[in-house]
C-alpha positions in Angstrom: -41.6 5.5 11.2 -39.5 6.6 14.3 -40.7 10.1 15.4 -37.5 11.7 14.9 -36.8 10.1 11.8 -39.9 12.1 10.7 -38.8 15.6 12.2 -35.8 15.4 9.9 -37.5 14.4 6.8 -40.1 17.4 7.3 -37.0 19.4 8.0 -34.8 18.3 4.8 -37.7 18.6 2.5 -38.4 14.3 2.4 -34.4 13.0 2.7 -32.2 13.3 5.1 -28.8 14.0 4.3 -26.4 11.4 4.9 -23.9 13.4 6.8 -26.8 14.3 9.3 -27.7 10.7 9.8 -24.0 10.2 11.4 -22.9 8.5 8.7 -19.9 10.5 8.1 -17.9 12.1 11.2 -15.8 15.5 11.2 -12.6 13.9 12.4 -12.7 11.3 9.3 -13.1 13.9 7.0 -10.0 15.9 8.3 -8.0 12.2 8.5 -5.7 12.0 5.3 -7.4 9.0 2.7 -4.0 7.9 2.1 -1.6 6.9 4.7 1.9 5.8 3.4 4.1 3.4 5.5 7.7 4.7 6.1 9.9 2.0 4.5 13.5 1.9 6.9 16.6 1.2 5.1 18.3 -2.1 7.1 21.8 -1.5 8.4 24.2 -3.8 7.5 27.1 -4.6 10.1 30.6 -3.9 7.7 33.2 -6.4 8.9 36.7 -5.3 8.7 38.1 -7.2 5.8 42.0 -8.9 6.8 43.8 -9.7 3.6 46.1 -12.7 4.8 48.0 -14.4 2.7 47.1 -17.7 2.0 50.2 -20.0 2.6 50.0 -23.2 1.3 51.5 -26.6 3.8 54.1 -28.0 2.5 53.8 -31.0 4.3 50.4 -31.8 2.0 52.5 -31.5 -1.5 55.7 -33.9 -2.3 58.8 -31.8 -3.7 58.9 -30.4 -7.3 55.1 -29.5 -7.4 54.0 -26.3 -9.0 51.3 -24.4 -7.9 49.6 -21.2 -9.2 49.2 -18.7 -6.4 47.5 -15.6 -7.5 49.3 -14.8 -11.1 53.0 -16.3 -10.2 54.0 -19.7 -9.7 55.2 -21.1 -7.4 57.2 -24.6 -6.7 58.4 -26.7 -3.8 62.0 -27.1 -3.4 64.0 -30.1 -1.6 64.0 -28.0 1.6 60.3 -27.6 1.8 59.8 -23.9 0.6 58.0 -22.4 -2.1 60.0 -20.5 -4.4 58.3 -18.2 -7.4 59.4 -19.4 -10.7 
């Protein structure tokens, strides 16, 4: 057995205490045990929202057809405009 080893165990009464040996350090024990991770909220961009009105081709639908836009109806005339009904 190591010489100094020895000196401590005479010292200590036969064990050495752990915190002696170096096993623990001062600064650990003054360290918080739990460390909690600081969760950021993401940003999100807003987009400006347009409402447009959806206007329909005429030149894709033959005369007389009736279409529901939004909660009227609407139908194409002879002169190629949509007139509520």
């Amino acid at each position: 057995m190591k010489q100094i080893y020895r000196e401590l165990m005479e010292q200590h009464g036969g064990s050495i205490p752990f915190h002696i040996l170096g096993g623990v350090q001062t600064e650990l024990r003054k360290r918080k045990k739990t460390v909690r991770r600081v969760v950021r909220a993401k940003r999100r961009k807003e987009k400006t929202k347009r409402r447009t009105r959806k206007r329909l081709n005429p030149a894709n639908y033959s005369v007389g057809t009736i279409i529901r836009q939004g909660k009227s109806l609407m139908k194409l005339n002879k002169s190629k405009q949509w007139l509520p009904i």
